[in-house]
ZAMARGU-4260 file (C-alpha; in steps of 0.2 Angstrom, whole numbers, plus 5000, padded with zeros to 4 digits):
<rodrens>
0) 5306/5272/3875 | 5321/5284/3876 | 5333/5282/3892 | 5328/5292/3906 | 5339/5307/3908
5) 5340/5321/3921 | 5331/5339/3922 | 5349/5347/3917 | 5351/5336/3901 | 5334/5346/3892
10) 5344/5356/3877 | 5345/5375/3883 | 5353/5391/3877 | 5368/5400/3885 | 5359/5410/3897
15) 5370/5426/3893 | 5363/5437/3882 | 5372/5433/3864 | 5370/5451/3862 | 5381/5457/3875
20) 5393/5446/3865 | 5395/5452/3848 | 5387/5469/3851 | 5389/5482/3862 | 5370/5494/3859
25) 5367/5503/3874 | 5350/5496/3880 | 5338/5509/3882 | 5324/5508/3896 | 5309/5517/3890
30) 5297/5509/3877 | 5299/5522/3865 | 5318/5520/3866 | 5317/5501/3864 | 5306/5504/3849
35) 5317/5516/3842 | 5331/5504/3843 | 5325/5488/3835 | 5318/5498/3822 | 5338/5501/3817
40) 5342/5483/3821 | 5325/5477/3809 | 5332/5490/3795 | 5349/5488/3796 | 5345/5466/3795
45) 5333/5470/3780 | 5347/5481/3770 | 5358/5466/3774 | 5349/5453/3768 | 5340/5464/3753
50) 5359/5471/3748 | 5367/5451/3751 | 5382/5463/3758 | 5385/5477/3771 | 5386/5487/3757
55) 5374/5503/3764 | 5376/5517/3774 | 5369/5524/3792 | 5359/5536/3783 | 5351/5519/3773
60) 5345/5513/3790 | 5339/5527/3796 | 5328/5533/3781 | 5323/5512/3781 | 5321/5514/3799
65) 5313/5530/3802 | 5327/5534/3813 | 5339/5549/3814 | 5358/5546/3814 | 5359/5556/3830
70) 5349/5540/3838 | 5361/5528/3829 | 5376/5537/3837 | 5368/5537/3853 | 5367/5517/3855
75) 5382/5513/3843 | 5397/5519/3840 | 5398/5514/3818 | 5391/5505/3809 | 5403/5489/3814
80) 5394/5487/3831 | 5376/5489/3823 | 5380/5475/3811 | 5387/5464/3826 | 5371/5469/3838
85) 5362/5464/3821 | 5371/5445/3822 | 5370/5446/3840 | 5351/5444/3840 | 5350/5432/3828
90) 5363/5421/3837 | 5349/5423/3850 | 5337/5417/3839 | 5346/5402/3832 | 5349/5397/3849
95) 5331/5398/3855 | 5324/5389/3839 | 5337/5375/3840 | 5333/5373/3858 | 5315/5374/3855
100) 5316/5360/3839 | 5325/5349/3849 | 5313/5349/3864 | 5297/5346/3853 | 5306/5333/3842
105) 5312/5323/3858 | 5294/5324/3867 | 5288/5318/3851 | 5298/5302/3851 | 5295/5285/3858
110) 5315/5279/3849 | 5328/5282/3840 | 5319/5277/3822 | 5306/5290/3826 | 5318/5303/3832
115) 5330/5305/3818 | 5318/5310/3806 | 5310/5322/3813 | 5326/5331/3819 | 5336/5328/3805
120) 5319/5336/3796 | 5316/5350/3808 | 5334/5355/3810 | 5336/5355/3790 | 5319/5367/3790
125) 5328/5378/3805 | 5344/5380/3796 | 5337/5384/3779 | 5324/5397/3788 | 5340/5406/3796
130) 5354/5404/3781 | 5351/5422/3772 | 5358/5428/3787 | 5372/5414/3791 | 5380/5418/3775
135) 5383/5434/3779 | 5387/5430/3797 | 5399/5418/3789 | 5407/5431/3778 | 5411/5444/3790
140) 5416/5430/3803 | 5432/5429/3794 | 5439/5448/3796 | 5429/5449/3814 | 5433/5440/3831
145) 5416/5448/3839 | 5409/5440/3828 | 5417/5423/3825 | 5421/5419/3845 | 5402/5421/3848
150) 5398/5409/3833 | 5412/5395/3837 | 5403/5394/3855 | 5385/5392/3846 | 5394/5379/3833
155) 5402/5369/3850 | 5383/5371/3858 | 5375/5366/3844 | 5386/5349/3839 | 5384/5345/3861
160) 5366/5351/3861 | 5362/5338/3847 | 5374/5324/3852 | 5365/5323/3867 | 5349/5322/3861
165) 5353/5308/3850 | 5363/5299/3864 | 5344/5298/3876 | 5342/5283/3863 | 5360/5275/3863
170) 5352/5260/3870 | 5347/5256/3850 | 5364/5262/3846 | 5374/5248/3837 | 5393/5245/3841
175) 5400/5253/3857 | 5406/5270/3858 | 5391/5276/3858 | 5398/5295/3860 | 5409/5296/3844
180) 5393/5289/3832 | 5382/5300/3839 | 5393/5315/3838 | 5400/5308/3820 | 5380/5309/3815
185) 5380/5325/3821 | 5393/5330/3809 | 5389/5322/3794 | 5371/5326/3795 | 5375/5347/3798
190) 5391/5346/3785 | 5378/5338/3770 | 5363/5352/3773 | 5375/5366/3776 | 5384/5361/3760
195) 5367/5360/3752 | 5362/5378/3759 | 5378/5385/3753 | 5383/5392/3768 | 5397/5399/3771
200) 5397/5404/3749 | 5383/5411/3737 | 5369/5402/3737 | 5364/5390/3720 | 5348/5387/3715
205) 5339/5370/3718 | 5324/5360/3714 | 5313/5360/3730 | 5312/5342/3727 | 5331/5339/3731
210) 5328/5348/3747 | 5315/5337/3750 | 5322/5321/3745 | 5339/5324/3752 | 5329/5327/3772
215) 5321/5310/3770 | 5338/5301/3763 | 5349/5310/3776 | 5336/5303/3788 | 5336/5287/3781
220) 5355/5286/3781 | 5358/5292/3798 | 5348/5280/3809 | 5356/5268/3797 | 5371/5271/3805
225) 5367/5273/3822 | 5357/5256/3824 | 5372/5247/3813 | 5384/5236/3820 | 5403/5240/3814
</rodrens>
């Protein structure tokens, strides 16, 4: 059975809104305002992700979004901090889906040997459902701190989040530092699928088959290395 560990330890999300983080929408109260504004947010997020670029206009998101550019004015300033409200939301969602994975692949798991599968499986299958929008995330990143100091935190969140959960099974560890395997797993197992997802650069083409082969090997090779004594 995995070690005992206290309430605080369940992997959760920054409870600050990532939107307040990277974008600055003024949040509107009624319904219809709050319709009216994730409308823009859904347009402007399927331009992005149709185009592979920022490469549209405030008009594009409205005609998209059945919005007027007076209503786009009132909750944003440009286009800039609709894009970053854009990221924002889906920092939240990667947040609350990583969270949500981890929870369900821990309460699935009597040890180690059936932990790492699953996780390495179900955080594979998160990242690839959320890479369209990473890439560009990535991109813009580099020319924008808004954006890249809110994603460094996720990243540091992320690598603890995930030590952590790997470290409820450290008695099965082998060696000592239990710690620096874990966190070194970590690494190599979110280094190999985001090479393999291309983020951070134009998405290749690949055989299904090598995604699927590659979650089961990574798998293989990571409780491997866990268990092993140096």
């Amino acid at each position: 059975m995995p070690d005992q560990m206290p309430q605080d330890d369940t992997p959760r999300s920054d409870p600050a809104p990532a939107r307040r983080r990277a974008g600055s929408a003024r949040q509107p109260k009624q319904p219809r305002s709050q319709a009216s504004l994730e409308r823009m947010l859904q347009a402007t997020q399927a331009l992005m992700l149709e185009r592979g670029n920022e490469d549209f206009t405030l008009q594009d998101v409205g005609n998209l979004g059945q919005v007027s550019i007076g209503s786009i004015y009132l909750r944003f300033a440009g286009k800039d901090n609709l894009v970053r409200a854009v990221i924002a939301q889906e920092f939240e969602r990667i947040e609350h889906d990583e969270r949500e994975m981890l929870i369900r692949a821990i309460g699935e798991s009597a040890c180690l040997a059936d932990f790492i599968p699953r996780y390495v499986t179900a955080y594979a299958e998160m990242l690839r459902q959320h890479a369209p929008l990473l890439r560009l995330i990535m991109e813009r990143a580099q020319h924008d701190p808004l954006v890249s100091e809110p994603g460094k935190r996720i990243a540091r969140s992320s690598d603890e989040a995930s030590t952590q959960a790997m470290l409820r099974y450290r008695h099965e560890f082998g060696g000592q530092d239990h710690e620096l395997k874990a966190n070194a797993a970590y690494q190599i197992i979110f280094s190999t699928l985001a090479r393999y997802l291309s983020l951070g650069s134009v998405a290749e083409t690949r055989e299904e088959a090598d995604w699927a082969s590659l979650k089961i090997e990574l798998g293989r090779m990571t409780l491997a290395y866990l268990s092993t004594d140096p």
